[in-house]
Every structure is written in C-alpha cells, then in structure tokens.
KOLSE-460931 format. One record per residue: residue number from 1; residue in one letter; chain; y, z negated, x of N, C-alpha, C in turn. Coordinates in Angstrom, 2 decimals. Last residue first. Layout:
N
REC     i   aa   ch       n.v       n.w       n.u      ca.v      ca.w      ca.u       c.v       c.w       c.u
REC   NUM    A    A         Y         Z         X         Y         Z         X         Y         Z         X
...
***
This chain:
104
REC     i   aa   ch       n.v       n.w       n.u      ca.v      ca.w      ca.u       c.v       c.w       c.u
REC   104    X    A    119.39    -54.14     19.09    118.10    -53.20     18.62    119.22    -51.95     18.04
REC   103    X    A    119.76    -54.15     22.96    120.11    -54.13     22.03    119.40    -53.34     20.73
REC   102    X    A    118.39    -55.40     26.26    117.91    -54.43     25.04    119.06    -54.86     23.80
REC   101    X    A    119.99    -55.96     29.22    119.92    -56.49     28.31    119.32    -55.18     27.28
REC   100    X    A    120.68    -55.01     32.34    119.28    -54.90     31.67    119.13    -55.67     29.98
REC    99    X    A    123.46    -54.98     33.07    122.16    -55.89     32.87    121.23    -55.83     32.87
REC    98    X    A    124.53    -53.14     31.05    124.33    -52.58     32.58    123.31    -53.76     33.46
REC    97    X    A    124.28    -54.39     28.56    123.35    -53.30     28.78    123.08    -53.25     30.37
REC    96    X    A    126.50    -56.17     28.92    124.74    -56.50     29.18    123.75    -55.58     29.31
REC    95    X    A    128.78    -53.99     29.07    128.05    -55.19     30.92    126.68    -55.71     30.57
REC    94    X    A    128.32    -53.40     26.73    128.43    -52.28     28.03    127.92    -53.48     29.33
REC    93    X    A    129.09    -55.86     25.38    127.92    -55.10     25.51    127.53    -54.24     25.97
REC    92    X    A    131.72    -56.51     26.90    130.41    -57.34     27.07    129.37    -56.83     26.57
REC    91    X    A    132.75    -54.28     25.41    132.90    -54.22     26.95    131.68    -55.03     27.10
REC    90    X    A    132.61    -54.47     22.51    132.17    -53.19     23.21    131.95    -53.45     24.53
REC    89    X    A    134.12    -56.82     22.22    132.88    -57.09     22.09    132.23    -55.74     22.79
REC    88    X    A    136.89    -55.37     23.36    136.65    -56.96     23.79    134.98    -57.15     23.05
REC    87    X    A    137.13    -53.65     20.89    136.69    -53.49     22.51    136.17    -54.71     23.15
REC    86    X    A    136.04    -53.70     18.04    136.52    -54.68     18.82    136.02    -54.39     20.51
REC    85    X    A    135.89    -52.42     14.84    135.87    -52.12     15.87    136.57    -53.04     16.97
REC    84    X    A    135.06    -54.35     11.75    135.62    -53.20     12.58    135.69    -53.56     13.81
REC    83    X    A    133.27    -55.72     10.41    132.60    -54.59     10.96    133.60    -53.88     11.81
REC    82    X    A    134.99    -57.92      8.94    134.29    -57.10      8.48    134.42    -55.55      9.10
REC    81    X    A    136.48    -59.92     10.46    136.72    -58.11     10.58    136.37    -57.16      9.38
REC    80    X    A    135.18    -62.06      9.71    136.45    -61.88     10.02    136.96    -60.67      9.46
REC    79    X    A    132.78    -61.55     10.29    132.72    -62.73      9.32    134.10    -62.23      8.71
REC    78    X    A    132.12    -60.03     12.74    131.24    -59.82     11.04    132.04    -60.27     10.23
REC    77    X    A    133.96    -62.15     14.20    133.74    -60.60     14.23    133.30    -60.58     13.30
REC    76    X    A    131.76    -64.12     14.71    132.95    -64.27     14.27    133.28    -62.95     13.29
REC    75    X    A    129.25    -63.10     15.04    129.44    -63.39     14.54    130.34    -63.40     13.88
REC    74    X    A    130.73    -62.15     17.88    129.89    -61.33     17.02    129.84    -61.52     15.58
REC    73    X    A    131.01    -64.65     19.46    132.22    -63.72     18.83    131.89    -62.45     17.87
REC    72    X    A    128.77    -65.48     19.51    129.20    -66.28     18.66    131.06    -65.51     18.01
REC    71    X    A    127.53    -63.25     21.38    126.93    -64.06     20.32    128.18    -64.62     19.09
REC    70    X    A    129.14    -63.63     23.35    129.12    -62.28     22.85    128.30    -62.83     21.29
REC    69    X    A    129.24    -66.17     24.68    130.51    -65.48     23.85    129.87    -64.23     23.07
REC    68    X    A    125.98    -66.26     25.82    126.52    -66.78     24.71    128.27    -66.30     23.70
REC    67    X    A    126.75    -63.51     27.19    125.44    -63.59     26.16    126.22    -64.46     24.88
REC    66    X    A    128.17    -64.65     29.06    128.04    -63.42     28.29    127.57    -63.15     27.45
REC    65    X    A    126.22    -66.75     29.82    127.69    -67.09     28.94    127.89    -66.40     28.55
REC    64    X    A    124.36    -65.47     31.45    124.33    -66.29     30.35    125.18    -66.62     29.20
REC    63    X    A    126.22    -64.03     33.15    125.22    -63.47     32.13    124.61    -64.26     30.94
REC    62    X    A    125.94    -66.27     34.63    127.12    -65.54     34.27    126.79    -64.97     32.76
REC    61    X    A    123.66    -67.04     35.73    124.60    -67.88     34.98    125.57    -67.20     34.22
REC    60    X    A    123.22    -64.69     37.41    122.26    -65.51     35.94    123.19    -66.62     34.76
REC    59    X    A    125.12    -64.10     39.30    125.54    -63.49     38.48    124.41    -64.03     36.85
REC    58    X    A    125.78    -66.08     41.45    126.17    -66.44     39.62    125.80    -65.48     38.69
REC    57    X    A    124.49    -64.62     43.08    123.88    -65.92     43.39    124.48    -66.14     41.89
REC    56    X    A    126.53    -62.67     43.36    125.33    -62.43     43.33    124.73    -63.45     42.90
REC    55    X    A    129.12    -64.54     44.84    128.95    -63.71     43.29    127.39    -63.13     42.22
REC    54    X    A    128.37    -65.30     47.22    128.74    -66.14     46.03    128.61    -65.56     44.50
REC    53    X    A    127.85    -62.69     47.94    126.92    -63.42     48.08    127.00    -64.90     46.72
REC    52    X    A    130.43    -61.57     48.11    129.68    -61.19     47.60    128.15    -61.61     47.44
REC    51    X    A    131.63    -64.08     49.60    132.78    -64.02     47.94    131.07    -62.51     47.30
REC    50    X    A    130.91    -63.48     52.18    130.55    -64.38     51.36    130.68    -64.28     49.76
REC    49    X    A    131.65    -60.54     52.55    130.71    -60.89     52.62    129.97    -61.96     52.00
REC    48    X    A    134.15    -59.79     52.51    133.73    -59.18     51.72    132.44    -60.03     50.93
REC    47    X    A    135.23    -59.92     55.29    135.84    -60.58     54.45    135.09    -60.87     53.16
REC    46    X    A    133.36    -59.01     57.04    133.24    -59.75     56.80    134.01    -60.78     55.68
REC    45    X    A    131.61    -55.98     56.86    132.91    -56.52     56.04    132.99    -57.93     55.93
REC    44    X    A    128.86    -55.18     57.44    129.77    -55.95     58.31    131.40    -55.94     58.19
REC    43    X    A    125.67    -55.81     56.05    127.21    -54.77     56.58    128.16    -55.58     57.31
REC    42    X    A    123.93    -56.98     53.25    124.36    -56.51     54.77    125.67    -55.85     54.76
REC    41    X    A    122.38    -58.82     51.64    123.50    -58.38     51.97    123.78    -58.10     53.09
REC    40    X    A    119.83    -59.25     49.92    119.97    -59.56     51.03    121.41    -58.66     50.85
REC    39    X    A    117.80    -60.72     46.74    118.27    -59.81     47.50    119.13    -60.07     48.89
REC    38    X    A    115.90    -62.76     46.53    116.66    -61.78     45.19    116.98    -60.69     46.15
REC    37    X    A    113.41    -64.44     47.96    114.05    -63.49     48.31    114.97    -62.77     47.37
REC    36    X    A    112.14    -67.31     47.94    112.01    -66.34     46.61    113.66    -65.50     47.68
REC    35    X    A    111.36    -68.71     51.00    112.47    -68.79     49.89    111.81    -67.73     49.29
REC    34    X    A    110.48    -70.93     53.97    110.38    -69.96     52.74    111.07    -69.68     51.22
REC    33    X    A    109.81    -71.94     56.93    110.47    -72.45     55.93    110.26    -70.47     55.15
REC    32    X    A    106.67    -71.88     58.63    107.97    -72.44     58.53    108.65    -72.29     56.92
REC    31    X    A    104.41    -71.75     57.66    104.19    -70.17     58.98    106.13    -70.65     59.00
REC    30    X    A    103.39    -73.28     56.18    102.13    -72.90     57.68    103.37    -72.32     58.52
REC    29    X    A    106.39    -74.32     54.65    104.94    -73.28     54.74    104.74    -73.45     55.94
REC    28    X    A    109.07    -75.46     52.54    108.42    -75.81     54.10    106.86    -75.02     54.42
REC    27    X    A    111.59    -73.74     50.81    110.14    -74.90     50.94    110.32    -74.59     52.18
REC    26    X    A    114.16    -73.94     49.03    113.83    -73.43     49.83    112.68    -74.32     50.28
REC    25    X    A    114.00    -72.86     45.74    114.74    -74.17     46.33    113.70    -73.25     47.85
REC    24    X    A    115.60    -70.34     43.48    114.68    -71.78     43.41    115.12    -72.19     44.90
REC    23    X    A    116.31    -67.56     44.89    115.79    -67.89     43.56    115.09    -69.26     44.27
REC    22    X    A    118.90    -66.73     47.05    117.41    -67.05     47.10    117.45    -67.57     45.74
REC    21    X    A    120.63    -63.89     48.74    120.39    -65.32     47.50    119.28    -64.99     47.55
REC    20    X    A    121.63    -63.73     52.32    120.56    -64.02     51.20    120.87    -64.55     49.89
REC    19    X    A    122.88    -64.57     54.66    123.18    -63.07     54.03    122.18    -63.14     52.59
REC    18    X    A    120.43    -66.38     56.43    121.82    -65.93     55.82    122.05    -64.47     55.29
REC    17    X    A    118.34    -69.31     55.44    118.13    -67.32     55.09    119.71    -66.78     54.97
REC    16    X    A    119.55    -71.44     55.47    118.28    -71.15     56.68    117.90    -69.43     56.14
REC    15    X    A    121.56    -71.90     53.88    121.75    -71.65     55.31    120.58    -70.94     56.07
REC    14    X    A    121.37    -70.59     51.02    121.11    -71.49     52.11    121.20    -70.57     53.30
REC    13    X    A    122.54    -69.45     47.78    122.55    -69.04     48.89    121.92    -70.58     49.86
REC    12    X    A    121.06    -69.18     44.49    121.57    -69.85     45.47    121.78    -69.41     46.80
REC    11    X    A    119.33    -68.97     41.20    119.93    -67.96     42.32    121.17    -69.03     43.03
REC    10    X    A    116.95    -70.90     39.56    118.15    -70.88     39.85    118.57    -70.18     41.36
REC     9    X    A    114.14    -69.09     38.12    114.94    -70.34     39.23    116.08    -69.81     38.92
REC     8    X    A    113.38    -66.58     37.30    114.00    -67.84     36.64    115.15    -68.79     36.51
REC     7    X    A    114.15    -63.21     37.93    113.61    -64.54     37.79    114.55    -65.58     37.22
REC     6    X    A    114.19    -61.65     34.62    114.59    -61.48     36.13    114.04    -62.67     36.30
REC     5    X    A    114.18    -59.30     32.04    112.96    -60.30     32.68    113.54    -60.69     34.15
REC     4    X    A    116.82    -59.71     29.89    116.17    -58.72     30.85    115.02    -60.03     31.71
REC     3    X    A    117.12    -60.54     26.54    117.07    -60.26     27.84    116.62    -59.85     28.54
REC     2    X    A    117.90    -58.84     23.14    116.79    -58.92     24.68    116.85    -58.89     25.60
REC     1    X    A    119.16    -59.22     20.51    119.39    -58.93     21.90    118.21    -59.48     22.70
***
C-alpha cells in the first residue's frame, strides 16, 4: 500500500484563520501572522460548520489508523480465512483508495 503524498504537519484549526485547517503551527511574518492553508470552509450552515472543520483537520490521523487496522486485519484475514471475502476489509480499502492510497 502507498500512501498518498499530502502534507505532513499536523492538520489543525486556529483562531487567527477561521473557517480554515491549517497544516503545522501558525507563525509570525513581515506581512503578520501565517499558516500552511489545507483548505477553507464556507457557507453558511452553521450547524454544520465546526463538526466539518473538526473533521477535516482528523482526517491524517484518521487515515492513519485506517491504514493501521486495515494492515493488521489483513493479515489476520490471510491467516484465518484463508483469502475469503471480508466486506469490513473491502470498505477500508474503498475509503483508502478514495484517499488517494495506491494498492499493488
């Protein structure tokens, strides 16, 4: 499996960019304060709004763990099953693909 190239840092929301996750930590520049931009959220659902910002901001982490269960239930799976068919592994490899994850 091959992850997808995204950034690094750690995805976070701050105050001083709202509607924003920001990658890494927010600095101080010539021209004021500055962030790694991921993406921005607009509209005006406000219910909607944070809980989708919160979500955005996990989704590296998330993906991580995905990764890791999918890994070690894989395994399992092989060991167990021998080879048969397991939605519950199909689904997490449908969500990493939708990821950007490479499978060979």
């Amino acid at each position: 499996m091959k992850r997808p190239n995204i950034t690094q840092e750690e995805w976070n929301t701050a105050h001083e960019f709202p509607g924003c996750v920001i990658a890494g930590k927010v600095e101080d520049s010539p021209r004021g304060k500055s962030a790694m931009i991921v993406c921005k959220v607009q509209g005006n659902r406000l219910a909607t709004y944070k809980p989708n910002l919160q979500f955005i901001a996990a989704a590296p982490d998330m993906a991580k763990a995905l990764e890791d269960c999918y890994a070690g239930l894989s395994a399992l799976w092989a060991i167990h099953a021998k080879g048969a068919q397991n939605d519950t592994l199909d689904a997490a490899k449908a969500a990493l693909i939708k990821a950007g994850y490479e499978f060979p």
